[in-house]
N, C-alpha and C positions, 0 to 999 in steps of 0.2 A: 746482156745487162738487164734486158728490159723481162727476162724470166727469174731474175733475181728478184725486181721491184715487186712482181705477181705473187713469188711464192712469199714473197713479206706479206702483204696487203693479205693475201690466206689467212698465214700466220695472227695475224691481227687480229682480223676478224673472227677466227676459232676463239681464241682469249678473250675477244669482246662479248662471245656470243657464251660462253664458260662464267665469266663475270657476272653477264647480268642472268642466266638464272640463278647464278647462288645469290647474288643479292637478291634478287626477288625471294629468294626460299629464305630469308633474314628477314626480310621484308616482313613475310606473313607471318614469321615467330612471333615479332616484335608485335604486331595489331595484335595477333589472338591474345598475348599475355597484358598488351593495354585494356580489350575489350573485356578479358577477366577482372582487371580492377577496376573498370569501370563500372562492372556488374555488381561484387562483392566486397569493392573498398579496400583499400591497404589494410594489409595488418597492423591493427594495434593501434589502427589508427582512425579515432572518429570521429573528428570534424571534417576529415576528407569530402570534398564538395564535387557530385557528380558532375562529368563534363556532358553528359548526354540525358537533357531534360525529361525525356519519356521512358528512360529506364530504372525503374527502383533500383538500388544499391543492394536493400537487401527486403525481406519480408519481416512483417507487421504483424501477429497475430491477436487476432478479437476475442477476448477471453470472455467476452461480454457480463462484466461485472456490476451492470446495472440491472442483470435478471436475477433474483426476480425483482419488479420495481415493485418497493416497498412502500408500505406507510400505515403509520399505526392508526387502528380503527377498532370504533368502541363498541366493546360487546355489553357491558353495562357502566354504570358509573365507574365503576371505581375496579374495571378487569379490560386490559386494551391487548391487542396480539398486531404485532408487526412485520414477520416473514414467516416463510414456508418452505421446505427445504425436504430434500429425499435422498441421503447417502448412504442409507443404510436398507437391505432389501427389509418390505413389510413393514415398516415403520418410517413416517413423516417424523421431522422436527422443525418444532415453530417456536419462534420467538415471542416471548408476552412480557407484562409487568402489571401489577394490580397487588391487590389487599389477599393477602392469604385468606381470608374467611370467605372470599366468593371462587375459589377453585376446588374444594374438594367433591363439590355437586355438580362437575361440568362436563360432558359429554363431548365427542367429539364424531362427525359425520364426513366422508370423501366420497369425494366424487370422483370418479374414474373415464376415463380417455373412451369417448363414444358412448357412454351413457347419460340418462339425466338423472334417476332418481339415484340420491347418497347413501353409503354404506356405512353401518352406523360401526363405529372401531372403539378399540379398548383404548382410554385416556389413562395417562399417568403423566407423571412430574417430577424437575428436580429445580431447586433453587439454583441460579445464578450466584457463586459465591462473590462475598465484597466484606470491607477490613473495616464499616463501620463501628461505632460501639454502639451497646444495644441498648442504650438509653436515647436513641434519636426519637424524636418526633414522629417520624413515620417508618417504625419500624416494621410493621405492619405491611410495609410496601414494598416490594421489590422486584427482580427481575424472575425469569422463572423458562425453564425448559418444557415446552409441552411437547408430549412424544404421546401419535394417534401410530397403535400398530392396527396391522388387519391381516387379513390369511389370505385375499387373493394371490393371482398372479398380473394380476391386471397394471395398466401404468398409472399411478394417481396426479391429478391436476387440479384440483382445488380441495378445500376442507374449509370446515365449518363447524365450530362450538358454541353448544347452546346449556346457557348457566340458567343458576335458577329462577332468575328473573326472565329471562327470556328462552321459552322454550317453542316456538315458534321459528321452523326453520327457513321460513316463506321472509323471515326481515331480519334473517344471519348475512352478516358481509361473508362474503366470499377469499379466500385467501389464495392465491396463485401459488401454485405448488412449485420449486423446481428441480428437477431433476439432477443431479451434479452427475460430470464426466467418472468415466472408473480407469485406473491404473496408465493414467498419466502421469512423465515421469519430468517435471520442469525442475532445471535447477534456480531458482530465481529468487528473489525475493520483493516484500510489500509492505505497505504499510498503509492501514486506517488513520483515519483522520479525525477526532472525536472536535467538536464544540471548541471554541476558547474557553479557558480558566477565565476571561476575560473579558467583556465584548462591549465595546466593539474593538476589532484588531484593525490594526492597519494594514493595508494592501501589503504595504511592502516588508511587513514581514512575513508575509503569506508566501511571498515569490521568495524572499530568504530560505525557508523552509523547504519549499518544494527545490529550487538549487541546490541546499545543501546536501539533502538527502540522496537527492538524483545524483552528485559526484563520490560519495560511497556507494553508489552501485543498485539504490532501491530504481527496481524496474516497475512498479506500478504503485499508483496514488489512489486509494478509495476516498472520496470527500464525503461525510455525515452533514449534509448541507445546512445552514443554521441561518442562510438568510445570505449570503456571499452573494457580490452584485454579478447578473448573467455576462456583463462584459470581462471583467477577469477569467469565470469559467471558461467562456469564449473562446478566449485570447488561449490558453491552454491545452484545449481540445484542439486546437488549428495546430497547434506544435505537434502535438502526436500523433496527428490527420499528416502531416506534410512528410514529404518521402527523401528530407533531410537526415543522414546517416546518424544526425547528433542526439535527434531527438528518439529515443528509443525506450522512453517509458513513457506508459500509459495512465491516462488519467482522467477518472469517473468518477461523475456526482449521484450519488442518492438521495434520495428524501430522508430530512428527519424532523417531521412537525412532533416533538415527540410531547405528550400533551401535558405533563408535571412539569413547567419550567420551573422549579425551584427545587427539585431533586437533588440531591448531592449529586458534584461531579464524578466522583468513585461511584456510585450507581449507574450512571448514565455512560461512563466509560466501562464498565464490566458490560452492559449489557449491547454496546458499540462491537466490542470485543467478542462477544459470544454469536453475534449477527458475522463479520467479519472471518470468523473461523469456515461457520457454513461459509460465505461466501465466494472462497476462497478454495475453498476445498480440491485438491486435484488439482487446480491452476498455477498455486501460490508454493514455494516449498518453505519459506520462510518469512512470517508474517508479525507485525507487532500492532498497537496500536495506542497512536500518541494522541495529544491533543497541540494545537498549532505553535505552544511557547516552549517545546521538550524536544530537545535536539539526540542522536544519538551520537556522541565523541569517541571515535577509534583510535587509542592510544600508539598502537603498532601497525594497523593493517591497512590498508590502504581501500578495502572493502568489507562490506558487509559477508557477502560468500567467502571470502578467504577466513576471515575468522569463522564463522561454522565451518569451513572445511575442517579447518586445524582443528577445532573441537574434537573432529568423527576421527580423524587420523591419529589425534592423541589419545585416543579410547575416552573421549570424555562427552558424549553423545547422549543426550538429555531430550526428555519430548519438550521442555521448556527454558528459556533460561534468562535466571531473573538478575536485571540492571542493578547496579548499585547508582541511587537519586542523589545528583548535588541539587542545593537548590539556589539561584544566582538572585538575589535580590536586584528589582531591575530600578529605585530607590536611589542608590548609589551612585556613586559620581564616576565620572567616562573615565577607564584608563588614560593618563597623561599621552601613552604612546602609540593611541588608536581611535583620535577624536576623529581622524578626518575620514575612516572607513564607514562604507555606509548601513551597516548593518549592526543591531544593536548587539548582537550575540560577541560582537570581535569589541564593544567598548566595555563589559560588564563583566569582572575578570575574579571576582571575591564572592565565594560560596561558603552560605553562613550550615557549619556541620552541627548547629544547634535545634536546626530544624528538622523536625522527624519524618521520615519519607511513609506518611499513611498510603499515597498511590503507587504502587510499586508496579513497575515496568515489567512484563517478560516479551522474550521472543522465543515465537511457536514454532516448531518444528510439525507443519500440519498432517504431514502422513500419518502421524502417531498421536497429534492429540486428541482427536476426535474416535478414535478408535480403543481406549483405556478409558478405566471408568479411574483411575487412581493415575494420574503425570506424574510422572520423576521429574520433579523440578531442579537443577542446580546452579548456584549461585556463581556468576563470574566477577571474579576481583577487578578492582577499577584499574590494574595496573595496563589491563587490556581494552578495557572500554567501561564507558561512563551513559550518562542519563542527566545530562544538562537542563533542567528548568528553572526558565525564566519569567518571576512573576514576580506581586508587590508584594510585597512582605509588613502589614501591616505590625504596629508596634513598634519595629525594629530601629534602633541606632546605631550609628560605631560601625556601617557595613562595611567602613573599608577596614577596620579590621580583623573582619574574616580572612579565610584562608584564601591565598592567590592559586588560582590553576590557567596556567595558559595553553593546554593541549591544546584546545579548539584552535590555535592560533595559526598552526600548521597549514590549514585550510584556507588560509588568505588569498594565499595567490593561485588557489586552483579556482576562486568563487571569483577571482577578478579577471580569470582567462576564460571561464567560461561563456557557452553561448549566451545562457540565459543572464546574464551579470551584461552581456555587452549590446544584446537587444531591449534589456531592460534601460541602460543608458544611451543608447546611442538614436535607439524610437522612441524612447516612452511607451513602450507597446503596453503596457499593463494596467498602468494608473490617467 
């Protein structure tokens, strides 16, 4: 009997010892496939909250869109130049704005990587185009492309133009040149950030803005800074510093003392825009350039890339493509059935189509625009996406019987799930 009981207790212990290494080989499936998503995040899924504090989720890349750091500086009264830029071999291109009668005597000098004395380059120019009429006041004024080429082979890192007034290169400002990455291939998109139509804005439609943009899918925020308090910037920058899966666009301030405060807004966004191209360049594949009260409305898509994908897939693949403008008088009385949402974009629901759209929206396709001296621009119908501005509309009566569009309304409850919608209430982290 008692060899019966033995060869049991064997038996057992074989199946016990059979057991536990296959559960242990279960075991280790089970962690390596945790420690995978603990690494790189569920799919699909991006509020997912890392369980292992010192592990990023995923990587952060530093496009660094505050080089070059800018700011415009005076070559004489009435000729200012505000960045410097090198995407093209043998030829710089720098941003200006001034009076057409002090550029066609003006020179241009580079300095080159490990020398001191400047090499004196061939100057030319094109105008910054804009939709003014040419009975303005300062017509005289505008924005303007300078393009310094040269024949070395050397790396250029500063430039200097000296007008006719000042030809003395010993008290030329210096302009930082920079260099743009080549045949980088991001599929992403961005958007600048021009001045308010308005100012001063409030905080919280700034944090609107940037929410609403970041849940279509813009992955980075250029700010044209106009005086924004450093604690909002702040508070911002900490989002896109922290190694929260959620926060995955980037967001940069530049300088814009720009020194005509009384410039048309259409000037001052053309030439926002024409800095922004450079800036972007190789980094960005998809870029626009709004000012803080001009929303972009997706009628069907759910992002920004998915609509330019369908574009390229439709064979409808444009280096530009220009928004059709509603313009929302902000005037008007709150929709009856969206007093108690917090943001003014969901109470203001009647766009007066009597208002003529002079600032006309596009989005860049930047591989190709900066490389055509002629863009094929074409127009997309609003039944696919719009161009929402919000502003006062002086004169105006009877807004609410303009026309009702409630697209934007879609949007509700992705702005009220959002992180930034619930740190915004639940801290106060902003204001």
């Amino acid at each position: 009997m008692r060899k019966y009981y033995q060869a049991a207790l064997v038996i057992i212990a074989v199946v016990s010892l059979i057991s536990l290494l296959f559960y242990r080989h279960e075991y280790n499936k089970l962690r390596y496939v945790l420690e995978v998503f603990n690494y790189f995040g569920k799919p699909n899924q991006r509020s997912e909250i890392n369980c292992t504090n010192n592990v990023p989720m995923f990587t952060k890349f530093d496009m660094k869109f505050e080089e070059p750091l800018s700011a415009w500086q005076r070559l004489d009264d009435d000729l200012y130049v505000y960045s410097a830029y090198n995407i093209r071999d043998k030829e710089i291109q720098v941003i200006g704005f001034g009076s057409s009668n002090n550029i066609k005597d003006m020179q241009c000098q580079i300095l080159f990587e490990n020398e001191i004395e400047p090499v004196l380059g061939s100057f030319s120019y094109l105008s910054i185009s804009n939709n003014l009429n040419s009975t303005d006041k300062n017509v005289n004024y505008g924005g303007y492309h300078f393009y310094c080429a040269y024949k070395t082979n050397k790396i250029p890192v500063g430039i200097m133009f000296l007008t006719k007034s000042n030809l003395d290169a010993h008290n030329i400002p210096i302009l930082p040149i920079k260099s743009q990455p080549h045949n980088l291939n991001y599929i992403n998109a961005g958007v600048c950030i021009a001045p308010p139509l308005t100012k001063p804005i409030q905080l919280l439609q700034m944090i609107g803005f940037i929410q609403f943009h970041d849940i279509i899918g813009v992955d980075n925020f250029i700010v044209y800074d106009f005086g924004i308090p450093n604690q909002y910037n702040n508070n911002l920058k900490e989002l896109f510093k922290s190694q929260d899966p959620y926060w995955k666009f980037t967001y940069t301030v530049v300088p814009w003392n720009f020194p005509f405060p009384a410039t048309h807004p259409t000037i001052i966004k053309d030439l926002i825009q024409a800095d922004c191209l450079y800036r972007t360049y190789n980094k960005v594949r998809y870029i626009t350039t709004l000012s803080w009260e001009e929303y972009i409305i997706l009628r069907y898509h759910h992002s920004l890339i998915d609509l330019m994908t369908d574009f390229k897939k439709s064979r409808m693949k444009a280096d530009r493509y220009k928004l059709k403008t509603l313009t929302f008088c902000t005037q008007q009385i709150d929709d009856t059935t969206n007093r108690n949402v917090t943001f003014i974009i969901f109470k203001k629901l009647h766009y007066d189509s009597s208002i003529p759209d002079n600032q006309p929206i596009y989005i860049y396709n930047t591989l190709e625009a900066l490389n055509k001296n002629n863009m094929y621009t074409r127009d997309i119908g609003k039944d696919l996406v719009t161009l929402n501005r919000y502003q006062y509309c002086p004169g105006k009566s009877n807004l609410e019987t303009g026309t009702k569009d409630t697209s934007i309304l879609r949007f509700i409850e992705d702005i009220q799930n959002s992180q930034i919608f619930r740190k915004f209430i639940t801290e106060n982290k902003f204001l």
